[in-house]
C-alpha positions in Angstrom: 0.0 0.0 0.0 3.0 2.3 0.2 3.4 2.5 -3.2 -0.3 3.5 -3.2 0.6 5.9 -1.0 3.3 7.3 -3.1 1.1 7.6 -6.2 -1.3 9.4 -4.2 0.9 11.8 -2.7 2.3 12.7 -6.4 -1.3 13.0 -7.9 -2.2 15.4 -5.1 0.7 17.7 -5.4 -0.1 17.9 -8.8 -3.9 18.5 -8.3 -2.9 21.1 -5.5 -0.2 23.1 -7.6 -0.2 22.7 -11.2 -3.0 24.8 -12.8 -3.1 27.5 -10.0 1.4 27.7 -10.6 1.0 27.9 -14.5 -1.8 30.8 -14.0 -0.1 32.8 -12.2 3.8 32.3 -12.9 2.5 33.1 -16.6 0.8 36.3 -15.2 3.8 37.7 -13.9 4.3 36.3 -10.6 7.3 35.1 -8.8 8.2 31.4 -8.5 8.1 31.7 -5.4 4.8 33.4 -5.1 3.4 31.0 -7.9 4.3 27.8 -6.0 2.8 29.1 -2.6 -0.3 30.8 -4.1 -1.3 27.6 -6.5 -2.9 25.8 -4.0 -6.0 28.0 -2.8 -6.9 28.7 -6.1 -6.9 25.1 -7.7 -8.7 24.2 -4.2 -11.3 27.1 -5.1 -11.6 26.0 -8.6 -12.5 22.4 -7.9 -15.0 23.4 -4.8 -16.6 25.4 -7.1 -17.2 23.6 -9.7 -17.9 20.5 -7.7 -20.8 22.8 -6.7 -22.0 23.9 -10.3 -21.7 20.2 -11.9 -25.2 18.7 -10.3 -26.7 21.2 -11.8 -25.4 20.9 -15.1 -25.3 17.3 -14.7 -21.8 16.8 -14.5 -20.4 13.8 -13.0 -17.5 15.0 -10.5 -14.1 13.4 -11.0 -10.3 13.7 -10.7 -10.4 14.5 -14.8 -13.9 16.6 -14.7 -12.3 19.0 -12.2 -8.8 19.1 -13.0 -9.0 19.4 -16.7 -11.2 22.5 -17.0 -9.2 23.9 -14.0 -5.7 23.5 -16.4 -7.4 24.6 -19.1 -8.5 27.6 -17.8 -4.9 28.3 -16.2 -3.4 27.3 -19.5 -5.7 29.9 -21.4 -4.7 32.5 -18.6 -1.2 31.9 -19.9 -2.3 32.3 -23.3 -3.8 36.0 -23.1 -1.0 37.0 -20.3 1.4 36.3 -23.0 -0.3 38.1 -25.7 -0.9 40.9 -23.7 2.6 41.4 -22.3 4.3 40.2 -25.5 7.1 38.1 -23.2 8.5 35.5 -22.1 7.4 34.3 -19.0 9.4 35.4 -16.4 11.0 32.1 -15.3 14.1 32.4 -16.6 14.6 35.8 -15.2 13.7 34.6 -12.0 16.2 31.5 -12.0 19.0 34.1 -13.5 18.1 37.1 -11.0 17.0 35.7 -8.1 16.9 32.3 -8.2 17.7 31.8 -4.4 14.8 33.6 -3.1 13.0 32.9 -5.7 13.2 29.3 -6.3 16.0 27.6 -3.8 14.0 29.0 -0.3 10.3 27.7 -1.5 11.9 24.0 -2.3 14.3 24.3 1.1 10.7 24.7 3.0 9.3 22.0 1.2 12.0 19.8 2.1 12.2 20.4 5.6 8.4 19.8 6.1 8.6 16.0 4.1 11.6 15.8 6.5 9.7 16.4 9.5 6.3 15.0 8.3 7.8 11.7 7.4 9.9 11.3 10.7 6.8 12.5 12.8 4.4 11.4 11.0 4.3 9.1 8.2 6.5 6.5 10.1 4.2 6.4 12.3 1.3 5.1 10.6 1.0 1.3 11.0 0.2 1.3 7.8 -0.3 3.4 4.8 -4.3 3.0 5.0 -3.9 3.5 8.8 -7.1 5.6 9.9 -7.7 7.6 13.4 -10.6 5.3 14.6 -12.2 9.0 16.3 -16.1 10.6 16.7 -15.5 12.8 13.9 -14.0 10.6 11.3 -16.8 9.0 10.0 -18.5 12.0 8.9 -15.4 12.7 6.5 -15.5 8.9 5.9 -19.0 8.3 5.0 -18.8 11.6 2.8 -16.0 10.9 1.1 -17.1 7.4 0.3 -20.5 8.8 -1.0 -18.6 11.6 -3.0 -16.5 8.7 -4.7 -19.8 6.9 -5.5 -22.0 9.3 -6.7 -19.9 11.5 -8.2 -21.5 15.2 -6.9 -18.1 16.3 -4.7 -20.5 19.2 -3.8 -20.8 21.3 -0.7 -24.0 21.1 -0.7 -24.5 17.1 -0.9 -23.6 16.4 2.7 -25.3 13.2 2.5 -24.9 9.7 3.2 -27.7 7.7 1.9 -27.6 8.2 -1.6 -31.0 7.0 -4.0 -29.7 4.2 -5.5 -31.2 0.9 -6.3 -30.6 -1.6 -3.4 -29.3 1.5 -1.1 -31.0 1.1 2.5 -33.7 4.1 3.2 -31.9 6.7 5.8 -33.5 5.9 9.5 -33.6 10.2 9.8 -36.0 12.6 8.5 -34.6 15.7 6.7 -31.8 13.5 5.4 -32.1 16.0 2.0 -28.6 18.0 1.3 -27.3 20.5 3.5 -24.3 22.9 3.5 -21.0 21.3 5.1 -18.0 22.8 3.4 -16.2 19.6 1.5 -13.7 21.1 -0.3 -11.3 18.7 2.1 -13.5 15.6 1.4 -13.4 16.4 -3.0 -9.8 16.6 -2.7 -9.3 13.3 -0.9 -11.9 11.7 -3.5 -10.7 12.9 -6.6 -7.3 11.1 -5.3 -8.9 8.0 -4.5 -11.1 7.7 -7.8 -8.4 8.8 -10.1 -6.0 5.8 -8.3 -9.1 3.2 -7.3 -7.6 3.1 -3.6 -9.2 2.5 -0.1 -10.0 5.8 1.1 -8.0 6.0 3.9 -4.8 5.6 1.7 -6.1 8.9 0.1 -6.8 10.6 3.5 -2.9 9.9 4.6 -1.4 10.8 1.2 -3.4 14.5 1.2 -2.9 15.4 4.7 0.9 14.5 4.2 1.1 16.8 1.3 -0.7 19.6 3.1 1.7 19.1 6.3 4.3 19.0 4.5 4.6 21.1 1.2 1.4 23.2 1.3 0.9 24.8 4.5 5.4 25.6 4.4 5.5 27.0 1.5 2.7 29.1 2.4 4.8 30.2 4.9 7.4 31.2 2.8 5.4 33.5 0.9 4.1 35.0 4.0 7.4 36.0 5.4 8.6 37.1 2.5 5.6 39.4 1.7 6.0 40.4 5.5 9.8 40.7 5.5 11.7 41.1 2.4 14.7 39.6 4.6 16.3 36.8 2.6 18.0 35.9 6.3 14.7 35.8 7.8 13.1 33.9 5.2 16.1 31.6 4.9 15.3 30.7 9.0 11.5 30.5 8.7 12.0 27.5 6.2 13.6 25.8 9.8 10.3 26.7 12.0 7.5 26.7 9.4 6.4 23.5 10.7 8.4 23.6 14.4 4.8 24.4 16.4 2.9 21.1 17.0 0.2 22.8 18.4 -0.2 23.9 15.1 -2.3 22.4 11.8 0.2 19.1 12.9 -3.0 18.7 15.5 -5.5 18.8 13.5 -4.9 15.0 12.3 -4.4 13.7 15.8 -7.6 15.8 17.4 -11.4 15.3 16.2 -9.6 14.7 13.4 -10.2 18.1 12.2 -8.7 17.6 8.5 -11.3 20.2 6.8 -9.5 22.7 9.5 -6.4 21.5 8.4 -6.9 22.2 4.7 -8.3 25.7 5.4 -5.6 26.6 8.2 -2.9 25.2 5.5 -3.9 27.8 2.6 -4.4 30.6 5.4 -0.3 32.0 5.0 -0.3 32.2 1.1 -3.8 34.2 1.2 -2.8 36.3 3.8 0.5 37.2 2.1 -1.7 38.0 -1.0 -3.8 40.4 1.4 -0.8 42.1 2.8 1.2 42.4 -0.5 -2.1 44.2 -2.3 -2.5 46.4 0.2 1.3 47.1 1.4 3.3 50.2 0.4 5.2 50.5 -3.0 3.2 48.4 -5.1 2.5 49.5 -9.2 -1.8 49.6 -8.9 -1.7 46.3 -11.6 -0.2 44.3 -8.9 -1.9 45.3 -6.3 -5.1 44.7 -8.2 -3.8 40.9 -9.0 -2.8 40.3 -5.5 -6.4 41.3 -4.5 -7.8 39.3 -6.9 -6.0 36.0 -6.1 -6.7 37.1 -1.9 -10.4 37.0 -3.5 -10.4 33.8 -5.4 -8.0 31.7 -2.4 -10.8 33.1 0.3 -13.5 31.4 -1.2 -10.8 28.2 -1.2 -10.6 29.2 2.5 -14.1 29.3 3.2 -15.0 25.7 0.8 -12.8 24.2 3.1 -13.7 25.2 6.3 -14.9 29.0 7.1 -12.8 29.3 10.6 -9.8 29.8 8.2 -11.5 33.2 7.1 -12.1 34.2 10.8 -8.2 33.3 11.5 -7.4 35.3 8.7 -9.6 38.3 10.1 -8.1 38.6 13.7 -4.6 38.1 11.6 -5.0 41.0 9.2 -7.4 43.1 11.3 -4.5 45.1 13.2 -2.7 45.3 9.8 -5.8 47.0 8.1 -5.5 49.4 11.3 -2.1 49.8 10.6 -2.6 50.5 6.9 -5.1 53.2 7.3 -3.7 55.0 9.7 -0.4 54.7 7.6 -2.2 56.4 4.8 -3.7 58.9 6.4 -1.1 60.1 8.3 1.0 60.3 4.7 -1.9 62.6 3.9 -2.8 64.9 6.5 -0.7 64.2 9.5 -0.1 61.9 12.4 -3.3 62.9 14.6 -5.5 62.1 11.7 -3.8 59.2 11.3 -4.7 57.9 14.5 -8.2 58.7 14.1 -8.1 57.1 10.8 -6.6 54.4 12.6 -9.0 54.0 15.6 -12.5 54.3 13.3 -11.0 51.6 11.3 -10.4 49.5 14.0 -14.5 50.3 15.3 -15.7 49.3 11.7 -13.7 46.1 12.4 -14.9 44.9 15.6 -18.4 46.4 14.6 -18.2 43.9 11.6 -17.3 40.9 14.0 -20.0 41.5 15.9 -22.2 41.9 13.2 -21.2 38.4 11.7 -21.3 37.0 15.5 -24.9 38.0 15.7 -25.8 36.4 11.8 -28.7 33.3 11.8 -26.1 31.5 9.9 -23.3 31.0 12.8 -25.5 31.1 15.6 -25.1 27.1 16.2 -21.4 27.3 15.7 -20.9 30.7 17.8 -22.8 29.0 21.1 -21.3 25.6 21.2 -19.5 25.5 23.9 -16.6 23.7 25.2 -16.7 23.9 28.7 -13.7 25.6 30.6 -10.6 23.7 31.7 -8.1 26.1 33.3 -7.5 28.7 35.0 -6.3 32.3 33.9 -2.6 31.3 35.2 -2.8 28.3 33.3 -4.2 29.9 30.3 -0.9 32.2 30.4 1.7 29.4 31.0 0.2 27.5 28.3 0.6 30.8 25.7 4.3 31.6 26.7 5.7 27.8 27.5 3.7 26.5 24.0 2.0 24.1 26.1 -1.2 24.0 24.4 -3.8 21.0 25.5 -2.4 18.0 25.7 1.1 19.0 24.3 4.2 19.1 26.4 6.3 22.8 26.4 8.1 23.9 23.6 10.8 26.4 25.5 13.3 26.7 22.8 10.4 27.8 20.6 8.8 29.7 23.2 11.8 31.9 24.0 11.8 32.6 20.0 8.4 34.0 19.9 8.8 36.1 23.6 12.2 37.9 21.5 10.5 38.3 18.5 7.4 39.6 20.5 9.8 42.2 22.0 12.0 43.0 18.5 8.6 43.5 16.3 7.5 46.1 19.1 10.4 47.9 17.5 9.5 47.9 14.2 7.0 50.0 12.7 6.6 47.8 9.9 5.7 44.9 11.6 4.5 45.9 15.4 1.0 44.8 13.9 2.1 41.4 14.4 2.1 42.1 18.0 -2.0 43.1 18.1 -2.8 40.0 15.9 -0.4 37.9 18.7 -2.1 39.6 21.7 -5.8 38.8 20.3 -5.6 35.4 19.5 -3.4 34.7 23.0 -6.5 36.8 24.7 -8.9 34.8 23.0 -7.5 31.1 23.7 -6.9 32.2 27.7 -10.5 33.1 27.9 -12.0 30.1 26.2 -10.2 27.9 28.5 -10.5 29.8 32.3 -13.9 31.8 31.6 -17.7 30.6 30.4 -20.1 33.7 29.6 -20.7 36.4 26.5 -17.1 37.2 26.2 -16.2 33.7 25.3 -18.5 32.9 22.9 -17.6 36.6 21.4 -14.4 36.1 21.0 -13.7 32.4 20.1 -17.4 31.3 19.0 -16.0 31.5 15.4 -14.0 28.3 16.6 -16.1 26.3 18.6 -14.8 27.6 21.7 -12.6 24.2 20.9 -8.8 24.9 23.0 -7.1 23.4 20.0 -8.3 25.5 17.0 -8.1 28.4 19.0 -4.4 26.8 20.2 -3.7 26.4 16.4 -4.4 30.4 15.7 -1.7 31.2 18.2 0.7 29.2 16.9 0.1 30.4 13.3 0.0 33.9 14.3 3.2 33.4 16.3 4.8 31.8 13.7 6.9 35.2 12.0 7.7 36.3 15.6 9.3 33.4 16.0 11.6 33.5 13.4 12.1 37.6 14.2 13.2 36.3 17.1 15.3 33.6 16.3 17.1 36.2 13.8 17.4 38.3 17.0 19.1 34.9 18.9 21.6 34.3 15.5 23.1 37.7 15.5 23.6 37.5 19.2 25.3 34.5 18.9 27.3 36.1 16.1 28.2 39.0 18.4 28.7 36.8 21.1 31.5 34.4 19.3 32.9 37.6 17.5 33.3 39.0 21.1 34.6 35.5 22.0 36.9 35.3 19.3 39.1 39.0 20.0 39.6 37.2 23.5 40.8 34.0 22.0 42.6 34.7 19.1 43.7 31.0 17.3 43.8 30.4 13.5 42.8 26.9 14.3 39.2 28.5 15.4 36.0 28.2 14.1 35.1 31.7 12.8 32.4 33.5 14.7 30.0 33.5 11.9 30.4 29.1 11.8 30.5 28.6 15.0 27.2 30.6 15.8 26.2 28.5 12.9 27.0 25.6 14.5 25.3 26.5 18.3 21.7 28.1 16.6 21.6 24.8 14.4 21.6 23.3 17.5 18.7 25.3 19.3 16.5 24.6 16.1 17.6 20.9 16.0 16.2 20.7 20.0 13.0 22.3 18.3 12.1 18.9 17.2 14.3 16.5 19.5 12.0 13.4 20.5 11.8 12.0 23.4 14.7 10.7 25.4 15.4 8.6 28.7 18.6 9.3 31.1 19.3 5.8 32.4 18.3 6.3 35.9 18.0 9.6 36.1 14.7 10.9 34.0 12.9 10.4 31.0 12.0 13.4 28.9 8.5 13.3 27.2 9.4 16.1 24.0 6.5 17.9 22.1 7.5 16.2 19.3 8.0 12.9 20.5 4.7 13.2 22.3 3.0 14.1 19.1 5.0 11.2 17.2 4.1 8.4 19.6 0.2 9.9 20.1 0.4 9.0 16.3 1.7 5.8 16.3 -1.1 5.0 19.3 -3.7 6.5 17.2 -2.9 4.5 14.1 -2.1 1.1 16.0 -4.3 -1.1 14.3 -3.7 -4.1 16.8 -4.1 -1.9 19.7 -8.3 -1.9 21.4 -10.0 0.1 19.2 -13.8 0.7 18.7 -13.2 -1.2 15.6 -10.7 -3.9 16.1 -8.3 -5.9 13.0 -10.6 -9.3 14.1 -14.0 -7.7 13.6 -12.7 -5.9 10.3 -11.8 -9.2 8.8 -15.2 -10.8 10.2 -16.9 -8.2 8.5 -15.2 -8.6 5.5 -15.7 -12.4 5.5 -19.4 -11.5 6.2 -20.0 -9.5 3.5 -18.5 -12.0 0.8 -21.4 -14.4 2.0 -24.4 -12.8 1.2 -25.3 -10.5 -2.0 -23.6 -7.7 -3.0 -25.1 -4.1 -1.4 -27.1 -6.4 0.4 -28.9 -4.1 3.5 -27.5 -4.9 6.9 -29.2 -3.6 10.3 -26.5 -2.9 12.7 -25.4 -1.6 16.0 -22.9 1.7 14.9 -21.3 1.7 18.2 -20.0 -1.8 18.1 -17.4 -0.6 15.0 -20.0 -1.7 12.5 -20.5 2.3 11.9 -17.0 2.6 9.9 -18.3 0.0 7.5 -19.8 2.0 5.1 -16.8 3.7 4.4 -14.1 1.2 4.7 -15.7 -1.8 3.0 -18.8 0.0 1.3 -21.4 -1.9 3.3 -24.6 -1.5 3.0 -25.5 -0.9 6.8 -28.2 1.0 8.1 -26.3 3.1 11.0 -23.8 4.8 9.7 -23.3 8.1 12.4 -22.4 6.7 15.8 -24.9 9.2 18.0 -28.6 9.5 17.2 -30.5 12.5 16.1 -32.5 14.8 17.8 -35.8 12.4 18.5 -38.0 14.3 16.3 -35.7 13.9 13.4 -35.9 9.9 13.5 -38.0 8.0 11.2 -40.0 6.0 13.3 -39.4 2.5 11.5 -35.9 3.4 13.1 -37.1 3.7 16.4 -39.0 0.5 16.3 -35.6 -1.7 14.6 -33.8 -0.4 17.6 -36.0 -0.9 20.4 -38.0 -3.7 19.3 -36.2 -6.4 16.5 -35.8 -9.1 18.5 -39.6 -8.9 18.6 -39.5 -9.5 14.9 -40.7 -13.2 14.8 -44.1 -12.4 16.1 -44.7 -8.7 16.0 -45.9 -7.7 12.2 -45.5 -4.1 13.1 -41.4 -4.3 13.9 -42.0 -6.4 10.2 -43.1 -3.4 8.8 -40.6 -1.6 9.9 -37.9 -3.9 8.9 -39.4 -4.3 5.1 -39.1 0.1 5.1 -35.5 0.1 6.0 -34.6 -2.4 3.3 -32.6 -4.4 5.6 -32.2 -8.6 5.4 -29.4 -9.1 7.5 -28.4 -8.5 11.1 -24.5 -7.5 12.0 -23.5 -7.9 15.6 -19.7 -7.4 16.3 -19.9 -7.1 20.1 -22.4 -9.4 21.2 -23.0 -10.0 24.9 -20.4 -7.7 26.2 -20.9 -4.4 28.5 -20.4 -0.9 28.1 -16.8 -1.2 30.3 -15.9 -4.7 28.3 -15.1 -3.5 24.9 -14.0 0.7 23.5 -17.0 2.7 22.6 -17.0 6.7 21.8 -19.0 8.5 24.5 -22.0 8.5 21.7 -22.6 4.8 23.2 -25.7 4.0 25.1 -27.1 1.1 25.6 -31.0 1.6 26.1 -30.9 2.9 23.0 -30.0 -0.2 21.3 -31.6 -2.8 23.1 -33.7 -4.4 20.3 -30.8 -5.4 18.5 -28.2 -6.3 21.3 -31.0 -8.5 22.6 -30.9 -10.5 19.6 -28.8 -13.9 20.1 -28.8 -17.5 18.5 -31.7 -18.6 20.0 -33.7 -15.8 18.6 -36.8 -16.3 16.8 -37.0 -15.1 13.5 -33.6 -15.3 12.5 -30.8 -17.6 11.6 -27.0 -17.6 12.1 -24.7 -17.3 8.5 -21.4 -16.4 10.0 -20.3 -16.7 14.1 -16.8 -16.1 15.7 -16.1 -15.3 19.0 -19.1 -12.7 19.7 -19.5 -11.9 16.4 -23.0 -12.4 14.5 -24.0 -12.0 10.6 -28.0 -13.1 11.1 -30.3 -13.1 8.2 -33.5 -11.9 9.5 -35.8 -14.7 8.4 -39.1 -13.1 9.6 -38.6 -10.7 6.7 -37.1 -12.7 3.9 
């Protein structure tokens, strides 16, 4: 499956970068600024048109979407060429400036496959390793409905597709609804363009977005932010150095649509910043704005927190920018009012979006508190976000650049952006009331998105500040050096070289023991062995390597997309997904009560009944079902894992239901595992 893996990981870089690079390195853009930009407005183009092609009647695929989304880049080309009447500006860029231009993008992408194969990848068990997690079978289910039906759209958030011999949903109101999915078409235009399981296609895309997508947009935003070639040259060692970062997003929920939209956030924010920013000809500007544009609604199609990131990012820099302006104008005291009205209109508009119909259930849910305001504050200067141990090397990083960028009057913006989101995440953890819901309701008052948006935001004043630590160490050997004069010596400049490679290398140290002294539990090691434990197939998991093989020995006995009642909680819930089964439960918590068919109700409460009750017959013949799947029969709550969606009472119908049942008979048993064909029906 590796290779697999492989051939996924290469169609996805291609699907990510191609058309959006050739659009916009023929438009006049840097390489660079191409390579880091491509990805949010391919993702953009393919959410969108996943969303025009049911009406049209358009069957979604890797070659329906990627086709018309080179072909429009390729005609972009076409008219940027005739217009401009040049050559591209490639080979100026590899002939002028083909370090910064070229060399630094590549060094970031290396470094991430560096760190996302040693921390990640090896990690897997195997290359179709899944996080067996509450949230996963959401983008599970949809992805394997995307693949079969072939409508990628965000507005097709279903799972029981009209099909002949598909199983009738148990829930009323099962029609489409709105779930971004720009995430979930990605994944499946890998997985039908390869024929591979799905969760091949999950690891492969979340790999290339750890690794090359989210660095490189990194790059661009430092650059944009910067101009230092020194700076930027660092920030290709720390782009991915913060685990609290989009790195949790695949070992928490899993959140992956929050990882796609977090991982295009640094490119679209450079394109923000770079329209708006000083010296720029009105063309460019205008192109910037217009990619910022098109890579927000790639933002938004993969998961709308990314746009909110983006605001409390850019908001201080809008601030900053006006007053800037004005005061250019007509002088520094109507500057500042410039300055302050802008920053009203802003937190006027947040409150206006907090207050909309449309993110009222995502503004009031609430995680409850879990901290205290001092532990809040450690957690913010000591990185030691959730469940992940301190980062102090990284943290003493951000705290210099904190204090340098307060300096600058280019970039003390940063330091307003820092503050918020640091403001926000210590609230949401030590406080429950307005505020909190006000200030982190765009994130679910969750600790780890809001943890992420720190870390993102702190990512240039960490490498400002590790700048600030290499000349220091610089100064500090040159210093060294007058005192201990030797032409055997390291110079100063190698052997600070030598010590700051050092500190970064400690960035990303695992874990270590000292024989009989201590043992020393790293962030990254932490994170690297909470993904091995997560992707342990042979470890206790809801659903467990014997009851996947049952299952799969199960299904080859009876007739293809045969309908099978089942019990989610058991494991049977993943089924759908991983071996396309045609099983009746496929979410792991019930609905609301009023949103439940009530042929459901009776299957659960009442099948064992189904010998001599004709209406739980009825009930049965609605649902489509012939067959019975138990993969946890006769155990208790506390014997085998469930997710905290597990109860019992709920399910007592079908857990009831044993060998001696009336009604049906046994076609497969091992161990406590039962495929029944429900003979009262049949």
């Amino acid at each position: 499956m590796w290779f697999q893996f492989l051939c996924a990981s290469a169609l996805c870089l291609v699907a990510l970068f191609a058309p959006g690079f050739v659009a916009l390195l023929s438009a006049g853009a840097s390489f660079g600024a191409s390579l880091a930009c491509a990805p949010a407005l391919c993702v953009a183009a393919y959410a969108v048109l996943a969303i025009l092609y049911p009406a049209l009647g358009v069957s979604a695929s890797f070659r329906s979407l990627f086709c018309p989304a080179l072909a429009l880049a390729l005609l972009v080309s076409v008219v940027c060429l005739v217009a401009r009447r040049r050559r591209l500006r490639l080979a100026t860029d590899l002939r002028e400036r083909a370090v910064l231009s070229v060399g630094l993008p590549m060094l970031y992408v290396i470094v991430g496959v560096a760190v996302g194969t040693i921390v990640f990848v090896r990690n897997l068990d195997t290359a179709a390793s899944f996080y067996q997690a509450f949230d996963n079978v959401h983008h599970l289910n949809s992805i394997r409905s995307f693949v079969y039906s072939g409508n990628y759209s965000s507005f097709n958030s279903v799972v029981y597709l009209e099909s002949a011999g598909s199983l009738s949903s148990p829930y009323l109101g099962s029609a489409s609804s709105l779930y971004p999915s720009a995430w979930h078409g990605l994944v499946s235009m890998v997985v039908q363009a390869l024929g591979i399981p799905i969760t091949v296609g999950i690891n492969a895309v979340n790999t290339m977005l750890l690794c090359a997508v989210f660095p490189v947009g990194v790059y661009e935003l430092l650059r944009v932010l910067t101009g230092d070639k020194k700076l930027v040259l660092i920030g290709a060692f720390l782009s991915v150095a913060f685990t609290a970062s989009v790195w949790d997003f695949v070992t928490f929920g899993p959140l992956y649509p929050m990882l796609l939209s977090y991982a295009l956030v640094p490119s679209v924010s450079a394109c923000f910043v770079r329209g708006v920013g000083r010296g720029i000809s009105r063309p460019r500007a205008v192109a910037s704005l217009l990619v910022f544009a098109v890579g927000c609604v790639g933002v938004a199609l993969a998961q709308p927190a990314g746009i909110f990131l983006m605001g409390a990012f850019l908001a201080p820099y809008c601030v900053h920018r006006a007053a800037e302006v004005a005061r250019e104008g007509r002088g520094k005291a109507f500057g500042r009012a410039v300055g302050c009205v802008t920053a009203l209109l802003i937190v006027a508009f947040w409150v206006f979006c907090y207050s909309l119909p449309q993110f009222k259930s995502t503004v009031e849910f609430n995680w409850p508190k879990t901290s205290s305001h001092f532990q809040g504050l450690v957690d913010v200067l000591l990185l030691s976000f959730t469940w992940h141990p301190v980062q102090i090397g990284l943290a003493i990083f951000v705290l210099v650049g904190f204090v340098r960028v307060a300096q600058s009057k280019k970039l003390r913006w940063l330091d307003f952006s820092y503050a918020f989101v640091c403001i926000t995440y210590i609230v949401n953890i030590s406080t429950e009331g307005t505020l909190k819901h006000l200030l982190g309701g765009f994130w679910y008052t969750d600790a780890h998105r809001l943890a992420a948006n720190v870390c993102i935001v702190a990512l240039p004043l960490a490498v400002v500040g590790a700048q600030a630590v290499w000349d220091w160490l610089v100064r500090a050997f040159d210093a060294l050096k007058e005192k201990c004069e030797s032409s055997r010596r390291l110079t100063a400049r190698q052997a600070a070289a030598g010590s700051f490679a050092v500190l970064v290398a400690l960035v990303y140290c695992p874990s270590f023991e000292i024989r009989g002294v201590t043992s020393v539990d790293t962030s990254f090691g932490h994170y690297a062995s909470m993904t091995a434990s997560e992707n342990d197939f042979e470890a206790e998991h809801v659903l467990s390597t014997r009851e996947l093989e049952f299952a799969q020995d199960a299904l080859s006995l009876i007739p293809e997309g045969s309908g099978i009642i089942n019990e989610p909680n058991d494991g049977s819930g993943l089924l759908y997904s991983l071996l396309n089964a045609n099983i009746y439960y496929r979410s792991f918590d019930l609905p609301a009560l009023e949103n439940e068919k009530e042929e459901s109700v009776a299957v659960r409460q009442g099948l064992d009944k189904v010998a001599f009750d004709s209406s739980i017959q009825d009930a049965v013949r609605k649902t489509g079902a012939k067959y019975l799947l138990v993969l946890d029969q006769g155990k208790k709550p506390d014997d085998t894992p469930h997710f905290w969606s597990y109860f019992p009472e709920q399910w007592k119908g079908i857990e009831d239901v044993d060998d001696s049942t009336p009604g049906f008979s046994v076609v497969l048993s091992r161990d406590d595992m039962r495929l029944y064909k429900i003979d009262a029906v049949n």
